[in-house]
C-alpha positions as semicolon CSV with decimal commas, in nm:
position;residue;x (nm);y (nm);z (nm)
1;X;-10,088;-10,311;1,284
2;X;-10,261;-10,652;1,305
3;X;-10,092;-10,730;1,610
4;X;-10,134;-10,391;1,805
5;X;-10,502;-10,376;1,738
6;X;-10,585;-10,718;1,744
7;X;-10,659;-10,800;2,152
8;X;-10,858;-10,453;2,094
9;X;-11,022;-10,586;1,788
10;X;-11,198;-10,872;1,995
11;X;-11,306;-10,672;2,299
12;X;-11,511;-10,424;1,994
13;X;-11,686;-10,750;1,908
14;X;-11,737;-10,835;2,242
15;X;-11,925;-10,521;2,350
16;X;-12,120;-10,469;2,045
17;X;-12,242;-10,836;2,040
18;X;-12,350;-10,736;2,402
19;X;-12,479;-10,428;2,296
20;X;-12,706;-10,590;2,017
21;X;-12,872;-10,830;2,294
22;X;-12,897;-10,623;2,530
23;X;-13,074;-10,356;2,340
24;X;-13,291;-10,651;2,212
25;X;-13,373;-10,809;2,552
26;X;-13,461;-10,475;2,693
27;X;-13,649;-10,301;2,481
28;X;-13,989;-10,353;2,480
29;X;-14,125;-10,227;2,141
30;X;-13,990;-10,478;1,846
31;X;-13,699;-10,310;1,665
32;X;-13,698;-10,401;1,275
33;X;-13,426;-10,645;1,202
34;X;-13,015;-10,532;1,141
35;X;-12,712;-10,669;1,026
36;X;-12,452;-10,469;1,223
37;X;-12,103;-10,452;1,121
38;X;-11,825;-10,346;1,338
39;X;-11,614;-10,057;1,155
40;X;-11,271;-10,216;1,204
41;X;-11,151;-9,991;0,891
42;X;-11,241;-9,721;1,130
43;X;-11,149;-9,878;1,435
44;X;-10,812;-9,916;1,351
45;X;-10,707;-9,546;1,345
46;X;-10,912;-9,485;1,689
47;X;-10,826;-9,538;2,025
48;X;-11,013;-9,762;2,273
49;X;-11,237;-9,429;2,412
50;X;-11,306;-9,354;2,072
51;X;-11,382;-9,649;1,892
52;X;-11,608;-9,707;2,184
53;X;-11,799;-9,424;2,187
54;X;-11,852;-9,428;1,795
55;X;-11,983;-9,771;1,855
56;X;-12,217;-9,653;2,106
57;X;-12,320;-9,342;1,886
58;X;-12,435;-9,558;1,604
59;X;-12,637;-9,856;1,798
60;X;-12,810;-9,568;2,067
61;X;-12,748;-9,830;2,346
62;X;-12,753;-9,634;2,731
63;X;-12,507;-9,391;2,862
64;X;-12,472;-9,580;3,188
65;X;-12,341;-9,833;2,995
66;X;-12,104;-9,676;2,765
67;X;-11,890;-9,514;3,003
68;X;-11,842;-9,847;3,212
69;X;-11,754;-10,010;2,859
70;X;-11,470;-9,773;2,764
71;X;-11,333;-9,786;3,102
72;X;-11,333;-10,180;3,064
73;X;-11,209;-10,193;2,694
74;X;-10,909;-9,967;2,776
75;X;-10,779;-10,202;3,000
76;X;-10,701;-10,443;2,669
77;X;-10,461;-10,219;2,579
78;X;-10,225;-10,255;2,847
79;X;-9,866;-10,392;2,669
80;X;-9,520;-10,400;2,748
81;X;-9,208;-10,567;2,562
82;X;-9,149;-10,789;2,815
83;X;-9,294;-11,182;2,840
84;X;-9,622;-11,312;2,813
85;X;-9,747;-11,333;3,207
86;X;-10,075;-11,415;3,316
87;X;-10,125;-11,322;3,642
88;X;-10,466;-11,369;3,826
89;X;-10,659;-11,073;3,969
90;X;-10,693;-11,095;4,343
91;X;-11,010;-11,116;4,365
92;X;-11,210;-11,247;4,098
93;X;-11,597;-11,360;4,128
94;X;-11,584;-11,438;3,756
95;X;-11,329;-11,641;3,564
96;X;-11,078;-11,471;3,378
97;X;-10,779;-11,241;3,388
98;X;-10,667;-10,992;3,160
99;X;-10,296;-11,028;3,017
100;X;-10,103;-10,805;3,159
101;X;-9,781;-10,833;2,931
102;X;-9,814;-10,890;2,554
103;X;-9,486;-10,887;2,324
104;X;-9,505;-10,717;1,984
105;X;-9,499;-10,813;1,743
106;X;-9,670;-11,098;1,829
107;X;-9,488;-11,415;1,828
108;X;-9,565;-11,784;1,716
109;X;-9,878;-11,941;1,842
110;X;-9,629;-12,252;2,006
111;X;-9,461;-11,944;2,126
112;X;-9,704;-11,765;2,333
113;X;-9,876;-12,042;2,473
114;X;-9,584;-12,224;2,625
115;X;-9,504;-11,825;2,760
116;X;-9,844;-11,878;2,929
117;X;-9,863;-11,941;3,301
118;X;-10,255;-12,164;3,289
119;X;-10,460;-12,083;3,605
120;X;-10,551;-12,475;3,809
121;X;-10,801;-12,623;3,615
122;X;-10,982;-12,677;3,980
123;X;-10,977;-12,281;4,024
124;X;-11,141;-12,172;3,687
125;X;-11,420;-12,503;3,767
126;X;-11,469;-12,324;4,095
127;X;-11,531;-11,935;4,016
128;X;-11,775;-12,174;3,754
129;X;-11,933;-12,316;4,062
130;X;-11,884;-12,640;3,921
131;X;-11,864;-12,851;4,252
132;X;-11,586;-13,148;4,315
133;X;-11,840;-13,431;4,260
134;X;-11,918;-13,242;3,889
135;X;-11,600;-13,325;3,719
136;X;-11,286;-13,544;3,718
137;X;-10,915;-13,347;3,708
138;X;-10,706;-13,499;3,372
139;X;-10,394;-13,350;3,491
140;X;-10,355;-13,008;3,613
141;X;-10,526;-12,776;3,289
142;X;-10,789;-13,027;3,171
143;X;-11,111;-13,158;3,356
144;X;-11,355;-13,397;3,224
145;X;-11,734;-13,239;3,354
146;X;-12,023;-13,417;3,443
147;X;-12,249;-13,429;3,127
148;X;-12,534;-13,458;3,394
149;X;-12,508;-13,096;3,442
150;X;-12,677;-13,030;3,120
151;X;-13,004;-13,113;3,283
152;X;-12,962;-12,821;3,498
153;X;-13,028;-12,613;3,214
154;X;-13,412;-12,444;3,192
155;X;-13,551;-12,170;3,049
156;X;-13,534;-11,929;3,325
157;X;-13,122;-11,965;3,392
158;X;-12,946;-12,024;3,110
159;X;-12,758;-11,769;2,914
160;X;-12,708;-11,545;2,555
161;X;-12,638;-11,793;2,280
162;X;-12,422;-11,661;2,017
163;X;-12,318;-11,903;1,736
164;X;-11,999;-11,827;1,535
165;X;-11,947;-11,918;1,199
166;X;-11,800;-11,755;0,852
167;X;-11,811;-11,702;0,475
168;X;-11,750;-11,977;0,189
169;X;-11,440;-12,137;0,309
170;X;-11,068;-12,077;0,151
171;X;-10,757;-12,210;0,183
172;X;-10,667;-11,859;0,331
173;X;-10,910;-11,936;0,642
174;X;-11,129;-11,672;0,767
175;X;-11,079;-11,677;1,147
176;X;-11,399;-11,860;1,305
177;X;-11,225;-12,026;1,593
178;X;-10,989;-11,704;1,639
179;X;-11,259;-11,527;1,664
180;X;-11,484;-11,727;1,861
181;X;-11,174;-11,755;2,172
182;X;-11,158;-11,385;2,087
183;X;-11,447;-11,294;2,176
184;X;-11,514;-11,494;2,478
185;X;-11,184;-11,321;2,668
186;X;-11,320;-11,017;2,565
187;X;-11,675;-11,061;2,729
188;X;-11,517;-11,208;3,014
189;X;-11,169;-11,065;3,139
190;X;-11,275;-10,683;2,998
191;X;-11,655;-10,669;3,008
192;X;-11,646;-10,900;3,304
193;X;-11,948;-11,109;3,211
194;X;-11,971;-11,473;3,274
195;X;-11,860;-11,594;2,914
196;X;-11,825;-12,011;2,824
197;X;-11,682;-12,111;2,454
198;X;-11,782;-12,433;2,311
199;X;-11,564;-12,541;2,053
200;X;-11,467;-12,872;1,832
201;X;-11,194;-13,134;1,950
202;X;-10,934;-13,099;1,672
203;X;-10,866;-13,410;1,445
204;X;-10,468;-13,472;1,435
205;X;-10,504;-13,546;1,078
206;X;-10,545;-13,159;1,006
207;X;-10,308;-13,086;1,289
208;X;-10,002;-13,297;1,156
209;X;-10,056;-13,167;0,804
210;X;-10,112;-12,812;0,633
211;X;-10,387;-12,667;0,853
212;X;-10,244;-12,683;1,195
213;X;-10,415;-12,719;1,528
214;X;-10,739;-12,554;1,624
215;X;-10,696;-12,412;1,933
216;X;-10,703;-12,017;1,796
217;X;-10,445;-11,859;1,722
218;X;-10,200;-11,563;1,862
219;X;-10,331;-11,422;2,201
220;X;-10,710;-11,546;2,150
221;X;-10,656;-11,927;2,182
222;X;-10,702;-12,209;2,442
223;X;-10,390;-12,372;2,634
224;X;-10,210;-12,559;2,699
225;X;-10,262;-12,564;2,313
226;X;-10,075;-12,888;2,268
227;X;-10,278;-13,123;2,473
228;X;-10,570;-12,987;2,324
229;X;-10,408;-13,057;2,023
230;X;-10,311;-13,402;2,070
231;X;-10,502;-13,670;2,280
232;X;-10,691;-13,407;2,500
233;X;-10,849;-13,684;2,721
234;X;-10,856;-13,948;2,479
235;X;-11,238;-13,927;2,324
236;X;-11,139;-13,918;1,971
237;X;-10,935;-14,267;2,043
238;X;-11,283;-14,399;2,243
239;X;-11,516;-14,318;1,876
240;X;-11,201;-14,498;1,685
241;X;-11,226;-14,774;1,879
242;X;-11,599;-14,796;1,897
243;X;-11,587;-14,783;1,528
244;X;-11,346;-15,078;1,450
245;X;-11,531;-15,292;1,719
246;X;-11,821;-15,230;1,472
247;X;-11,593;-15,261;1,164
248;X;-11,497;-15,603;1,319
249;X;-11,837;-15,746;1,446
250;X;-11,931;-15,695;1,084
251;X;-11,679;-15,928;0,920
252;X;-11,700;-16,153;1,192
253;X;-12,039;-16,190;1,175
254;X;-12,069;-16,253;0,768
255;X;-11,770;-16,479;0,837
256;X;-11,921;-16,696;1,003
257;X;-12,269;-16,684;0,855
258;X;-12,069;-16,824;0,571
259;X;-11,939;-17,082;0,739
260;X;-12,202;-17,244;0,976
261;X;-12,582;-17,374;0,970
262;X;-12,842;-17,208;1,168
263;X;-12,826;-17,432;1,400
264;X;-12,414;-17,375;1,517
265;X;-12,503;-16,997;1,505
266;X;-12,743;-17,017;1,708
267;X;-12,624;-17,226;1,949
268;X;-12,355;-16,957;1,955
269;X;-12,592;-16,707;2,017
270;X;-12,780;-16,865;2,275
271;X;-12,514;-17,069;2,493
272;X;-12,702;-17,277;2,741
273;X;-12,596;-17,146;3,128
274;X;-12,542;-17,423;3,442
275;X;-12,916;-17,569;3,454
276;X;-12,927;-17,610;3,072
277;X;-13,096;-17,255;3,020
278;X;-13,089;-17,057;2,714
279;X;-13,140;-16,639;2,789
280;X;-13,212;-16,342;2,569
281;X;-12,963;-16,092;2,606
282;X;-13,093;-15,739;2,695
283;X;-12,889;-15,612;2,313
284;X;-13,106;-15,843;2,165
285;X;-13,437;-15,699;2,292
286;X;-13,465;-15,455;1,997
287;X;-13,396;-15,683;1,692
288;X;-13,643;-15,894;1,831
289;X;-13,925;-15,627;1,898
290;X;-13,829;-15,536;1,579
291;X;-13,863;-15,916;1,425
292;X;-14,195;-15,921;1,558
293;X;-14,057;-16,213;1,749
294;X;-14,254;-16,219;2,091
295;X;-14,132;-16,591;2,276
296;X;-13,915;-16,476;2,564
297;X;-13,742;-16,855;2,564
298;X;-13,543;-16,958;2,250
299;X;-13,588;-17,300;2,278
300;X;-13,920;-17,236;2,167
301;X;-13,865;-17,071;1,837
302;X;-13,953;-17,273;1,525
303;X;-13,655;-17,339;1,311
304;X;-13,757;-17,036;1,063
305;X;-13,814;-16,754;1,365
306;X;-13,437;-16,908;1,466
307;X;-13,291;-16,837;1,133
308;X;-13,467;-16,544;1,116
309;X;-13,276;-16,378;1,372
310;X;-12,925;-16,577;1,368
311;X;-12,864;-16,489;0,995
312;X;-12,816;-16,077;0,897
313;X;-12,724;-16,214;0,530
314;X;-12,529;-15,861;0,475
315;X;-12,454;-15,797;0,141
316;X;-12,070;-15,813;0,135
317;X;-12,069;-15,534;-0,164
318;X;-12,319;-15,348;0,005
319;X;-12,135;-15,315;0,357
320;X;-12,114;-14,930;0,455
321;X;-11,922;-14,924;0,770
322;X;-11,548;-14,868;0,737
323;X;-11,266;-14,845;0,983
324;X;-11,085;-14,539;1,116
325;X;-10,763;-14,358;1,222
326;X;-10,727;-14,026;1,365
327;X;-10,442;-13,948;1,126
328;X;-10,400;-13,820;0,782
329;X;-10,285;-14,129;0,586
330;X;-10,401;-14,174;0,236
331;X;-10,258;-14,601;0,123
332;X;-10,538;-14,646;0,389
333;X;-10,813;-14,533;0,147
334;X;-10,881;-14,822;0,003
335;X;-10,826;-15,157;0,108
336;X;-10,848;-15,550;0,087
337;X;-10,955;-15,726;0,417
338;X;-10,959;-16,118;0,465
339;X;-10,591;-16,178;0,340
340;X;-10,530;-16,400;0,561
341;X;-10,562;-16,806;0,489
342;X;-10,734;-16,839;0,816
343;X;-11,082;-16,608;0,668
344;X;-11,063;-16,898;0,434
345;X;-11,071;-16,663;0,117
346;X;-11,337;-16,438;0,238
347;X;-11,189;-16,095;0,085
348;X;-11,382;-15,792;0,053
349;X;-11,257;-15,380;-0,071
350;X;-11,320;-15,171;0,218
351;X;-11,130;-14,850;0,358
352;X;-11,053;-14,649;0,654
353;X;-11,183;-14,313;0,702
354;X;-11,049;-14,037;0,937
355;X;-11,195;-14,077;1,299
356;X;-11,369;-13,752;1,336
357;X;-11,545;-13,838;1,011
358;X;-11,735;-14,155;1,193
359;X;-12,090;-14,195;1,266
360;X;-11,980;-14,233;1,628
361;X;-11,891;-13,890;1,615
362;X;-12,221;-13,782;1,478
363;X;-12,407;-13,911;1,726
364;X;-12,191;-13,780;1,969
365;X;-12,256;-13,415;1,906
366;X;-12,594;-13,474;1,831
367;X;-12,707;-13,698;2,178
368;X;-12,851;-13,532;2,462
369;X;-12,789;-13,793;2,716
370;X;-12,654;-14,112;2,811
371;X;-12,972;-14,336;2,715
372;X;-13,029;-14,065;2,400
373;X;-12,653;-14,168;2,242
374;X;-12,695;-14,544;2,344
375;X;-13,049;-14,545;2,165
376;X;-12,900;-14,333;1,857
377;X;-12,619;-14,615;1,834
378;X;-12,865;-14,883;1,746
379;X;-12,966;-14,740;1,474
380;X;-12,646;-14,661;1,298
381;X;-12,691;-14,880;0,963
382;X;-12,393;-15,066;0,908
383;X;-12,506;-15,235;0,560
384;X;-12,767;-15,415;0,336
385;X;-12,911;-15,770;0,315
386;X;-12,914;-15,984;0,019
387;X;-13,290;-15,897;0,058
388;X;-13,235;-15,524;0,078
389;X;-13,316;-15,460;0,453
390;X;-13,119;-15,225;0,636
391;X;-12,882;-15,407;0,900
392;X;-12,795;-15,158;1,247
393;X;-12,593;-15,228;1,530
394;X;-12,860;-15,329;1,716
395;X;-12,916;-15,639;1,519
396;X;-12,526;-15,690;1,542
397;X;-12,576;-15,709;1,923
398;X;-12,276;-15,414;1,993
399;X;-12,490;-15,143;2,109
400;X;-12,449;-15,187;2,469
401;X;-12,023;-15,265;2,389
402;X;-12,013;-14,924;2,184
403;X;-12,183;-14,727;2,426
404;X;-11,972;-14,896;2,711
405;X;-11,669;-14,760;2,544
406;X;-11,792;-14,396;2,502
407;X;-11,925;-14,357;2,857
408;X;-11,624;-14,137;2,929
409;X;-11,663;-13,998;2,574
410;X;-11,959;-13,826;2,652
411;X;-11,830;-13,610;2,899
412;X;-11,701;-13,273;2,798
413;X;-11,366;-13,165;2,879
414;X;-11,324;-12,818;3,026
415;X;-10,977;-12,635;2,946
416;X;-10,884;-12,275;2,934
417;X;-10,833;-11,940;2,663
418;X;-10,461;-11,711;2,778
419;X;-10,706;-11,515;2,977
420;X;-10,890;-11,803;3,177
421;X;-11,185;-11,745;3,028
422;X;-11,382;-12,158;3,050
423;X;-11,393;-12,343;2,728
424;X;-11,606;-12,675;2,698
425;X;-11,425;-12,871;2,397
426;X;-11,653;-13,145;2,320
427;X;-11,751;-13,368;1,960
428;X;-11,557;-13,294;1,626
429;X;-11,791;-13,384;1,352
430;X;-11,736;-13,245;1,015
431;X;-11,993;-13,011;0,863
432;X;-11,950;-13,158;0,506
433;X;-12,018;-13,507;0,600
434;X;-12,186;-13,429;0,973
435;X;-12,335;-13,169;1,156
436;X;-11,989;-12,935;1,197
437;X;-12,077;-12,822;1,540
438;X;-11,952;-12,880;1,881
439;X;-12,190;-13,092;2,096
440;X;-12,550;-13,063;2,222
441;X;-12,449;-13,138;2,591
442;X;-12,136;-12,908;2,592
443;X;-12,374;-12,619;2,500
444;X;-12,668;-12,726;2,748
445;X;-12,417;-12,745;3,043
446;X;-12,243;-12,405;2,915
447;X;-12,591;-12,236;2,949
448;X;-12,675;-12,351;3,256
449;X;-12,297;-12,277;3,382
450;X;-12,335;-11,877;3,266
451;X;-12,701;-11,797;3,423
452;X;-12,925;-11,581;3,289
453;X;-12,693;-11,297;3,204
454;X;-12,426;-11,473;3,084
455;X;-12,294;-11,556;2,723
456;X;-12,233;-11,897;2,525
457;X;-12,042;-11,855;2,188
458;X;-12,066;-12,171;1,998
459;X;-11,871;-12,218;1,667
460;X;-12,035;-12,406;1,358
461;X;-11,739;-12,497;1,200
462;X;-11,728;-12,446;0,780
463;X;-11,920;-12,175;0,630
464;X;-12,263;-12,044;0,714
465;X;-12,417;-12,215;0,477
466;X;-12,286;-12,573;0,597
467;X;-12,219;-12,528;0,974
468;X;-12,460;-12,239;1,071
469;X;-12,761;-12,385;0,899
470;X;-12,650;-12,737;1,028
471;X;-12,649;-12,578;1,340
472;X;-12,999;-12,426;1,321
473;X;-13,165;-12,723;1,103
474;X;-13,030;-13,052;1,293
475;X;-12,856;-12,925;1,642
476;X;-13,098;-12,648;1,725
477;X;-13,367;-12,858;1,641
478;X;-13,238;-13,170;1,882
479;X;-13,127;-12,951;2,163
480;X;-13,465;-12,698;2,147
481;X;-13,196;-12,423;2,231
482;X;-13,261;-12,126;1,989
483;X;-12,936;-11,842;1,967
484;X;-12,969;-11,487;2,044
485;X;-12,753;-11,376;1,782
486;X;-12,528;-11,484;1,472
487;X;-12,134;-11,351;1,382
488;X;-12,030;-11,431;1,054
489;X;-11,652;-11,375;0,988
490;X;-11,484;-11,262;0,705
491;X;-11,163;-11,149;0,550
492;X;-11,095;-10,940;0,284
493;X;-10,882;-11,215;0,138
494;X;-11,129;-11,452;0,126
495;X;-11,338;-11,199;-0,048
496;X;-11,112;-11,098;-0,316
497;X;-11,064;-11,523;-0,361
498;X;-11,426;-11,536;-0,420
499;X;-11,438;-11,223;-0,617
500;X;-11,237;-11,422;-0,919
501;X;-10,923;-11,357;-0,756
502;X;-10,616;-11,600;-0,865
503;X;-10,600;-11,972;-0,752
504;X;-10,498;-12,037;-0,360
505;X;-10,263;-12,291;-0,288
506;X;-10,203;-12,396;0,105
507;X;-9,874;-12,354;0,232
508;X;-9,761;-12,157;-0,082
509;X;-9,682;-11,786;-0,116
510;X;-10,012;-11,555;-0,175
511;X;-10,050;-11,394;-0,548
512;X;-9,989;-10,996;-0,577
513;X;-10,355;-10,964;-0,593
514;X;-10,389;-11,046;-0,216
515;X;-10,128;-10,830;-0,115
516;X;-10,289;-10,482;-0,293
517;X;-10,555;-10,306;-0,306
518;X;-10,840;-10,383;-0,508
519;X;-11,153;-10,245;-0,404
520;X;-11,388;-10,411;-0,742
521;X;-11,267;-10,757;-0,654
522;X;-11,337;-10,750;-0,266
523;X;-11,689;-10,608;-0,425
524;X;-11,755;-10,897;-0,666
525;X;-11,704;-11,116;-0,369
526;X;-11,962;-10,975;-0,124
527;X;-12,188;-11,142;-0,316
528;X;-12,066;-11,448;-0,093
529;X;-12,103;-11,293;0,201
530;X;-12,467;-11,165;0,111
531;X;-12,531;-11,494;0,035
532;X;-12,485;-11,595;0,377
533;X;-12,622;-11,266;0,579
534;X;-12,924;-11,350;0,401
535;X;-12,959;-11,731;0,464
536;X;-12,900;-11,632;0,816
537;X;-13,155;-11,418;0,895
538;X;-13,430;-11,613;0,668
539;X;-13,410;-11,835;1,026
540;X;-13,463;-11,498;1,278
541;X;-13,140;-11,490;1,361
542;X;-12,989;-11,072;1,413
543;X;-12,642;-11,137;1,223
544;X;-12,333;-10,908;1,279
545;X;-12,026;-10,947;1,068
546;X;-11,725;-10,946;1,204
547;X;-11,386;-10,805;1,005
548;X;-11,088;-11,047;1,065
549;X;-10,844;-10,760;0,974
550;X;-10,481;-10,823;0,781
551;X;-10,218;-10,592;0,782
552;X;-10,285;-10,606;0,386
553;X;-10,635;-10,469;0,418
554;X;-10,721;-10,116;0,355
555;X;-10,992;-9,898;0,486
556;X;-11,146;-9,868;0,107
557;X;-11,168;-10,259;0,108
558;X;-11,340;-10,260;0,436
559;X;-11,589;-9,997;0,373
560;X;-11,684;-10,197;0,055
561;X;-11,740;-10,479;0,277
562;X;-11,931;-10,259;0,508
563;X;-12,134;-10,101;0,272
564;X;-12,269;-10,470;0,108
565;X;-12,301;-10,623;0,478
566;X;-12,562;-10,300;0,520
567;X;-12,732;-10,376;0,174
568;X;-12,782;-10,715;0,231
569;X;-13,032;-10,618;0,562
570;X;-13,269;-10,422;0,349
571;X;-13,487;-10,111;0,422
572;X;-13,437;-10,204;0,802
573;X;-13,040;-10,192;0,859
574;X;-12,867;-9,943;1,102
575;X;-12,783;-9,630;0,961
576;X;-12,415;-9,642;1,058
């Protein structure tokens, strides 16, 4: 049942998250506050006229719209047994086709998107009127896009900005970045409105182990799903290597510290040129403004402003930065650096961490342009002095070599869902360590790419409470860009986990308990999903909840969910 209803499933969400803004945009009088929940225990025993029209009974959106809707959300529905296919309307002024063949029941992920016949990167960038000088082909389904376009963005033309995000995480998985592709097809190939994703680069870490990729899953994900699993365009290996060239600056630089007078270092610093001439380097502008050092010629600094600025003293136990891999391997954890009998004994315990995980990454998702990231790079703290002070990259001098490496970094790349609906993949932080969001610029340029009455789904990656309120706190906050509306996915297997259901193990089979019904546990654990309905809209955010329906699930389980999701909006939710 999963997979018959599923494609049907998204284009629901789709209209009613269209419904809610529109009705919101276009009203005039302030309507009290909802939490909306789509009926999916309902939907499922509906057909697409139906389930449409009961949607449009209980949110009182127009007539003139409801009829175009149903005729739109039928069209999901059209199957046959035969392969995947994914042939291109004729004529298309927005991007995105509907699948016109869809097997059942469904088959792998690896299966269905190698089925998949991807549309010319260059012809989805042109129905986004994304012009040639805007973006740079990386083969034939990947584009890297100008992040210059961002600053086309105002007020007046950008689009609806939808975040995604979901309950306490599980090692079940609730569905966000199903969901969020989900979605997007179904506002774009079936409701035919101009409809950008922006989603997370996946780490192969996660990808070579239990968890898999993160490009969606069954007929709601992006392709070719295996370069966006692996490589993409090579940004995660630009942050790694930015990072190590820190990594390494720092143990160079305490290396020889150790070794040489003030003099040799700075002599080293400040290498005479042909006519005998000693010049500041533009990286070295900063840790001198910040020295209070104000002599533009070295050679006259006394010998205690020259020490001043040739020696960081970093505190060798007190060193913070650590080197990265983009891989999942754990004798890396913890190391011993400075082995060799050419470092002269100088050892130190260090570690590597996994790349997304970097600082580099942070800042990536966070910057808003070129000269924002290269200014946020200075600042990253790489250690303490003997004396306590906090020592950055800028007073290592790599600023301008780290932001040299991620100039192609900072451009996100552009790929495609089954349906050809746009997706901007861009940034990979994690939300337990990091912000957990896609980045800044991907957005900006999305909203600008959609106009006024398009839509931007965003994913903030975790659960609400992590990526969501990351999202609001830190990436709202740097971007200025406030969303339209929240979806918060859950499952009822999730629920029941958080309910005091039995342990979950990854990649072992699920407990009895998952498998049945059982109505008081999936209860017990709404209290999660309150939780997060309500931290929600404390920012002003409307929140609907989305269902990601099992086969397991039951309509009792999902009117319990249903009936909490109205609860936890108060006096003011819809009477459904």
């Amino acid at each position: 049942k999963q997979e018959d209803t599923y494609f049907f499933l998204c284009a629901v969400l789709a209209v009613y998250i269209y419904i809610y803004i529109y009705t919101r945009t276009h009203t005039q009088q302030q309507q009290p506050a909802r939490v909306p929940l789509l009926p999916f225990s309902v939907v499922r025993r509906m057909s697409a006229q139906q389930a449409v029209f009961k949607i449009a009974k209980i949110s009182s959106y127009p007539k003139s719209f409801s009829s175009s809707s149903t005729r739109r959300v039928s069209g999901v529905l059209r199957r046959s047994f035969s392969s995947v296919t994914t042939k291109a309307t004729a004529s298309m002024s927005l991007p995105g086709k509907k699948l016109e063949n869809i097997v059942k029941p469904v088959p792998s992920d690896i299966e269905v998107a190698q089925a998949a016949t991807p549309l010319r990167i260059s012809h989805v960038l042109e129905q986004c009127k994304v012009s040639m000088e805007e973006y740079e082909p990386y083969g034939h389904y990947k584009a890297k896009i100008s992040d210059k376009i961002s600053k086309k963005m105002t007020e007046e033309n950008k689009g609806h900005y939808v975040v995604v995000a979901g309950i306490t995480p599980t090692p079940l998985g609730e569905g966000k970045s199903t969901t969020t592709i989900g979605l997007v097809q179904a506002l774009g190939a079936h409701l035919e409105k101009f409809a950008v994703a922006c989603i997370r680069q996946p780490s192969m870490g996660p990808t070579f182990g239990i968890k898999g990729g993160a490009a969606g899953g069954g007929y709601s994900q992006v392709i070719p799903m295996e370069e966006m699993n692996m490589h993409l365009t090579g940004d995660i290996h630009a942050i790694g290597i930015a990072t190590n060239l820190i990594a390494a600056a720092v143990d160079t630089r305490m290396f020889h510290e150790n070794t040489q007078s003030d003099e040799a270092l700075f002599k080293r610093l400040f290498p005479p040129n042909k006519k005998g001439e000693r010049k500041i380097a533009r990286n070295m502008t900063r840790r001198l403004k910040r020295l209070g050092i104000e002599k533009t010629n070295p050679d006259e600094w006394s010998e205690k402003e020259r020490s001043k600025f040739v020696r960081l003293d970093l505190d060798a136990d007190k060193v913070t930065w650590r080197r990265v891999v983009d891989m999942n391997d754990r004798f890396l954890r913890q190391i011993t650096i400075g082995e060799s009998p050419t470092e002269k004994g100088q050892t130190r315990q260090t570690g590597f961490d996994i790349t997304v995980a970097s600082e580099v990454m942070a800042v990536l998702a966070m910057c808003t342009s070129l000269e924002d990231m290269d200014e946020r790079f200075g600042k990253m703290i790489v250690g303490t002095s003997k004396s306590g002070e906090a020592v950055n990259c800028d007073d290592l001098g790599v600023t301008g070599a780290v932001t040299a490496l991620m100039l192609e970094a900072i451009k996100p790349t552009m790929m495609q869902t089954l349906e050809g609906t746009p997706v901007l993949i861009h940034a990979g932080p994690f939300a337990n360590i990091a912000t957990g969001n896609s980045s800044v610029i991907a957005d900006k340029i999305a909203l600008s790419m959609v106009g006024k009455d398009g839509f931007v789904v965003t994913e903030a990656g975790f659960g609400a409470d992590i990526g969501l309120e990351k999202f609001v706190n830190l990436k709202c906050r740097s971007s200025g860009l406030k969303p339209n509306c929240a979806v918060i996915v859950a499952t009822v297997r999730a629920l029941k986990c958080h309910g005091g259901g039995p342990a979950v193990q990854a990649g072992k089979p699920l407990d009895f308990a998952y498998l049945e019904e059982n109505v008081n546990m999936v209860k017990d654990g709404c209290s999660n999903l309150t939780r997060h309905i309500e931290n929600t809209r404390s920012f002003g955010i409307p929140v609907v909840i989305a269902i990601n329906a099992f086969p397991t699930d039951t309509p009792a389980e999902h009117e319990a969910i249903r009936q909490a999701a109205l609860a936890a909006g108060g006096a003011a939710g819809g009477n459904f």
